[in-house]
N, C-alpha and C positions, 0 to 999 in steps of 0.2 A: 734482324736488327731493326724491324722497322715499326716494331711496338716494344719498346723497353716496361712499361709500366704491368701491362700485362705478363702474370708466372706462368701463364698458360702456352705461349706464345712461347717457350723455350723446348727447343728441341732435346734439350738433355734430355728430360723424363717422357720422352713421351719411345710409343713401341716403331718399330718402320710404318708397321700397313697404315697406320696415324698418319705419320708422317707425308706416304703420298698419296694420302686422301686427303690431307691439308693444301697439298702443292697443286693435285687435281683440280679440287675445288674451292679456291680463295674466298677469306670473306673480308668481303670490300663495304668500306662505311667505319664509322666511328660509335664506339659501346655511347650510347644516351643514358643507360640504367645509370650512369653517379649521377647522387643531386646532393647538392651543397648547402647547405644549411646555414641560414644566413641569421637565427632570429635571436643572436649575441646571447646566447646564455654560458657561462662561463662552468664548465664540467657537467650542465647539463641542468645547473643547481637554480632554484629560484631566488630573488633575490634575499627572500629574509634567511635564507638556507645560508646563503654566502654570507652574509654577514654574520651569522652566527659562526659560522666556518673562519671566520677572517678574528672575530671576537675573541676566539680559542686560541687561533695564531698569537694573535698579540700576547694573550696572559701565559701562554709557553712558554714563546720568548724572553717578556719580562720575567717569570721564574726563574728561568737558567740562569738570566744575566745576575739576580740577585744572589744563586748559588754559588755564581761563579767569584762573583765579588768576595763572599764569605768565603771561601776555600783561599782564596788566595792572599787573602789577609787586609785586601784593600777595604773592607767595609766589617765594622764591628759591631754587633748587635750593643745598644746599650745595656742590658738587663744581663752583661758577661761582666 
């Protein structure tokens, strides 16, 4: 219980002889291999990428909402 984040650290899946060569030999110290990535890019995308990405968003959006207006009767094309 004294490393939750690591799957490896869970005695379910692991065989016995594992097990007391885990208990034998402890390893003491904290995993360093995560690094955190700090340099704010949003899905990874640069920015003219997102913004093209966000461009599409919007004109979806506005689609629907104008299909949806026509379906419901709340908005009527003039040329009906």
């Amino acid at each position: 219980m004294d490393n939750l984040q690591d799957p490896d650290s869970s005695q379910f899946f692991q065989d016995e002889d594992e097990i007391k060569n885990n208990i034998e030999n402890p390893v003491v110290g904290f995993n360093t291999d995560i690094k955190i990535n700090n340099n704010r890019k949003f899905l990874g995308l640069k920015p003219q990428q997102l913004f093209i990405l966000l461009v599409m968003l919007l004109l979806v959006v506005c689609l629907l909402g104008a299909m949806f207006l026509l379906v419901t009767g709340k908005m009527v094309p003039s040329f009906l």
